[in-house]
Backbone as a chain_set.jsonl record, in Angstrom:
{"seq": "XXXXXXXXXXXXXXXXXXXXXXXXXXXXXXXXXXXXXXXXXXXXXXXXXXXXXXXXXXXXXXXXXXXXXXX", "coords": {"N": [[79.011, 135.964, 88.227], [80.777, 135.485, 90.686], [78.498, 134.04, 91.758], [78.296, 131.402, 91.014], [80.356, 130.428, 91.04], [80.689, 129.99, 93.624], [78.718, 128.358, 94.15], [79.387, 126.632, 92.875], [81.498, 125.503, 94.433], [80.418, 124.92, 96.789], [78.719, 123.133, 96.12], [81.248, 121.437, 95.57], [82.106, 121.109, 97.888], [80.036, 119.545, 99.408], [79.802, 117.335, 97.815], [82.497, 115.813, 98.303], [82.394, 115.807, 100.986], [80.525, 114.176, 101.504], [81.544, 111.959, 100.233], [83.309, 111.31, 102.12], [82.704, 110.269, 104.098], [81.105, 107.748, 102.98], [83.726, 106.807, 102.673], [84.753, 106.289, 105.465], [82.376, 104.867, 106.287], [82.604, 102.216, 104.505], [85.66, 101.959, 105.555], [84.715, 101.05, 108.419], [82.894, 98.782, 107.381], [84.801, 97.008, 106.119], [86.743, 96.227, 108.43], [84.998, 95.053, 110.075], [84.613, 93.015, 108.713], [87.276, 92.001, 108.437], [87.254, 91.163, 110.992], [85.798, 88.9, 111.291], [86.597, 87.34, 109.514], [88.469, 86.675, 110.947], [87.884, 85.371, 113.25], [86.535, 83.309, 112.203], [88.85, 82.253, 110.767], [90.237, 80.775, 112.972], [88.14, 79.325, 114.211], [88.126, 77.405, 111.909], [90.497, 76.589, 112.459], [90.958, 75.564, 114.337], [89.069, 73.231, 114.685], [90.218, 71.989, 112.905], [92.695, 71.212, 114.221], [91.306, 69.816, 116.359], [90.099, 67.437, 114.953], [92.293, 66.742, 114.142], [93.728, 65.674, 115.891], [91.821, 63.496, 116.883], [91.509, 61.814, 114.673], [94.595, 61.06, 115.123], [94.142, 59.585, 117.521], [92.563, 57.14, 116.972], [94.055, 56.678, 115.159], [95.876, 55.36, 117.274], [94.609, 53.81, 118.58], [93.252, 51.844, 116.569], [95.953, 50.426, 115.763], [96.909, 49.706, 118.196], [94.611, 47.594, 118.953], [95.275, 46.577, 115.95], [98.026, 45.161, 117.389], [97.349, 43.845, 118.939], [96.352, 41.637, 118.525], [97.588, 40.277, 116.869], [99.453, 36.922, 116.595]], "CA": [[80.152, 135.081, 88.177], [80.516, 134.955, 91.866], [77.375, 133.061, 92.441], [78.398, 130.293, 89.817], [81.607, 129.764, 92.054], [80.36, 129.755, 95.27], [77.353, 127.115, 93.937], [80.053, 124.951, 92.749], [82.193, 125.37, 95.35], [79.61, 124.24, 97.95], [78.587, 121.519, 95.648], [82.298, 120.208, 95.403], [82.231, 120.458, 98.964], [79.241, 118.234, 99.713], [80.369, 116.221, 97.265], [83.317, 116.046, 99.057], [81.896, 115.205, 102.293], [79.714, 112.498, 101.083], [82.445, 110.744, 99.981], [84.655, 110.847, 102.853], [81.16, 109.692, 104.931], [81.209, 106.655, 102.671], [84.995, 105.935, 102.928], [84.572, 106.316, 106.846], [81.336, 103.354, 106.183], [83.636, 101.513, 103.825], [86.413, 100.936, 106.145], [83.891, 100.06, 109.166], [82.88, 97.321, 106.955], [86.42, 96.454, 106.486], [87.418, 96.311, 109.852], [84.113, 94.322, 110.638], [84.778, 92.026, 107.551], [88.551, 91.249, 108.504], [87.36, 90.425, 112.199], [84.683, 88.235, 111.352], [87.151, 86.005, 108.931], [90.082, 86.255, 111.867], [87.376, 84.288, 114.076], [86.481, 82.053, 111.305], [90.205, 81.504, 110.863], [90.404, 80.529, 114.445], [87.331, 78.513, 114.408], [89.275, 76.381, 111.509], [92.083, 75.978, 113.171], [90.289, 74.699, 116.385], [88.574, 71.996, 114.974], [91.194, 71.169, 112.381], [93.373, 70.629, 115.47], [90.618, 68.656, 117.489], [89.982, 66.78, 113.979], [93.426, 65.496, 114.055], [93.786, 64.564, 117.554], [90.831, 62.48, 116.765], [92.515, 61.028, 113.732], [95.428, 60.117, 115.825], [93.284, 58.771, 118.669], [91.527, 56.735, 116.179], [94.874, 55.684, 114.2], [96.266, 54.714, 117.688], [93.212, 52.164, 118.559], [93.583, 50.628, 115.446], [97.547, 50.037, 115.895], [96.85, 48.354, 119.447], [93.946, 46.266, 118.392], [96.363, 45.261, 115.557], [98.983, 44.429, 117.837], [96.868, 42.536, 120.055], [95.414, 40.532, 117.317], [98.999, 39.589, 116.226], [99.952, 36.19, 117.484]], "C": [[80.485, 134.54, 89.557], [79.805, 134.138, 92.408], [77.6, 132.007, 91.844], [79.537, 129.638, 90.621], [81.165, 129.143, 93.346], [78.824, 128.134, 94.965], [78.402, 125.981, 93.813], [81.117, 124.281, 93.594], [81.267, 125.001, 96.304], [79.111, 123.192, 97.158], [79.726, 120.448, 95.771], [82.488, 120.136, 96.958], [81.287, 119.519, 99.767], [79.645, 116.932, 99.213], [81.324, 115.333, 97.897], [83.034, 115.483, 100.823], [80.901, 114.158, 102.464], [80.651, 111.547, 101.17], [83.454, 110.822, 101.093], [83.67, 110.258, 104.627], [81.161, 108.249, 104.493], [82.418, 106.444, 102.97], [85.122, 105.639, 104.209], [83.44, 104.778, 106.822], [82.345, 102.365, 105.858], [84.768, 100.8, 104.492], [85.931, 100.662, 107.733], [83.872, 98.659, 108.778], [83.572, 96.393, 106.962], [86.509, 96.094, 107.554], [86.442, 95.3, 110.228], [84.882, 93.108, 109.984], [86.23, 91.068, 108.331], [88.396, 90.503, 110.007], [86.697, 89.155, 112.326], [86.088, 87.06, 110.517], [88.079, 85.754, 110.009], [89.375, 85.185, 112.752], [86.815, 83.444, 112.949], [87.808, 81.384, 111.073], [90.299, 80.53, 111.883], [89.436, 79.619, 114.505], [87.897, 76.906, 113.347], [89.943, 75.788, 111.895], [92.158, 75.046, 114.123], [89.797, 73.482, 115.805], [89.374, 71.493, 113.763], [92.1, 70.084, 113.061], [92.765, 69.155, 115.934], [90.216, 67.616, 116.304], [90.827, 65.64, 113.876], [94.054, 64.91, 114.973], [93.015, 63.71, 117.354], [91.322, 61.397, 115.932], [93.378, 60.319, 114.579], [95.099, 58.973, 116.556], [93.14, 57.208, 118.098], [92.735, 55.597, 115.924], [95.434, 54.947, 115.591], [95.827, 53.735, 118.344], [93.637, 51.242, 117.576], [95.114, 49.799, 115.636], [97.616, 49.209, 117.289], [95.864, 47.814, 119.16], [94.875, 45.336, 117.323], [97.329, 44.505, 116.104], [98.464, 43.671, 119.022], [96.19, 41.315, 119.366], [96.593, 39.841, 116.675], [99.33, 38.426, 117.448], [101.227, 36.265, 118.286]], "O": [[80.509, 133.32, 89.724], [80.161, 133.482, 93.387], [76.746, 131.235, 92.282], [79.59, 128.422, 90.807], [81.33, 128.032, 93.85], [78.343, 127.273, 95.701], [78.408, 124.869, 94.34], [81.528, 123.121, 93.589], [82.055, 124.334, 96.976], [79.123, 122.123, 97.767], [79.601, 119.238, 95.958], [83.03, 119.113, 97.376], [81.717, 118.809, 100.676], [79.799, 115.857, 99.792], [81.029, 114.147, 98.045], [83.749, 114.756, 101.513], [80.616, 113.479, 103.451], [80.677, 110.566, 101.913], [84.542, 110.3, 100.849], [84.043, 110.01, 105.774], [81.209, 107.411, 105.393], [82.402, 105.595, 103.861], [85.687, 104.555, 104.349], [83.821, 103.734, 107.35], [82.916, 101.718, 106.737], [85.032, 99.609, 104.327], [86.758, 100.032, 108.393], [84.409, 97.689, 109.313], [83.402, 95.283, 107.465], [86.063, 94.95, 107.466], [87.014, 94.406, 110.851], [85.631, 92.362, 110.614], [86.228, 89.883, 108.664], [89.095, 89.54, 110.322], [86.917, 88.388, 113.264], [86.397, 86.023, 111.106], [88.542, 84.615, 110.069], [90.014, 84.179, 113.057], [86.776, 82.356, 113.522], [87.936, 80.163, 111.153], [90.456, 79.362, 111.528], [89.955, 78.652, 115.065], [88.028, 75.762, 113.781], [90.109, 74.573, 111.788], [92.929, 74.188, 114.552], [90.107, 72.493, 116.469], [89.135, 70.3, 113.576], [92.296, 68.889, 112.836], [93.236, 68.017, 115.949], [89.891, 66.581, 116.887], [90.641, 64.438, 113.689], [94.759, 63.902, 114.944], [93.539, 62.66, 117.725], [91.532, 60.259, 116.349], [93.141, 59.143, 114.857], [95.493, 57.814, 116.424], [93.56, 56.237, 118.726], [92.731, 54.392, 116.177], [95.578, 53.747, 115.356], [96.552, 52.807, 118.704], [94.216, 50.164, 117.708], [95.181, 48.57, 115.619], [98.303, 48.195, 117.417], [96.405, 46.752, 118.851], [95.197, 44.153, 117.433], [97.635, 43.407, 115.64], [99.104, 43.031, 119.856], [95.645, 40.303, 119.807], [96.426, 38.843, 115.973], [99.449, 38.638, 118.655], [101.486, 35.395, 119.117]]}, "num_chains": 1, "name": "protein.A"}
C-alpha cells in the first residue's frame, strides 16, 4: 500500500512540475508576444503620424496653388 502512494505521489509531483515548467514557457511567450505588438503599436502610430503630416503637406500645396490660380 505504501508503494502505490509514494508512486503516485511522485507521479503527481512530476506532473506537477511539468506543468508549472510550461506555465513558466507560456508566460515567456506572453511577455515576448505583448512586446512585439507594443512595437508594432508604435510602429503604427509613427507612420500614421508621418502619413498625416504628409496629407496635410499635400492638402496645403493644393490650397496655395488654388489660391494662386484664383484671379
Amino acid at each position: 500500500m505504501d508503494t502505490i502512494l509514494l508512486d503516485r505521489l511522485n507521479a503527481l509531483r512530476r506532473e506537477f512540475e511539468k506543468g508549472r515548467r510550461q506555465l513558466e514557457s507560456l508566460d515567456a511567450q506572453r511577455a515576448e508576444l505583448r512586446d512585439t505588438l507594443l512595437r508594432i503599436g508604435g510602429a503604427i502610430q509613427a507612420l500614421n503620424e508621418v502619413a498625416g503630416a504628409q496629407r496635410s503637406g499635400e492638402q496645403q500645396e493644393a490650397d496655395l496653388g488654388t489660391a494662386t490660380e484664383s484671379p
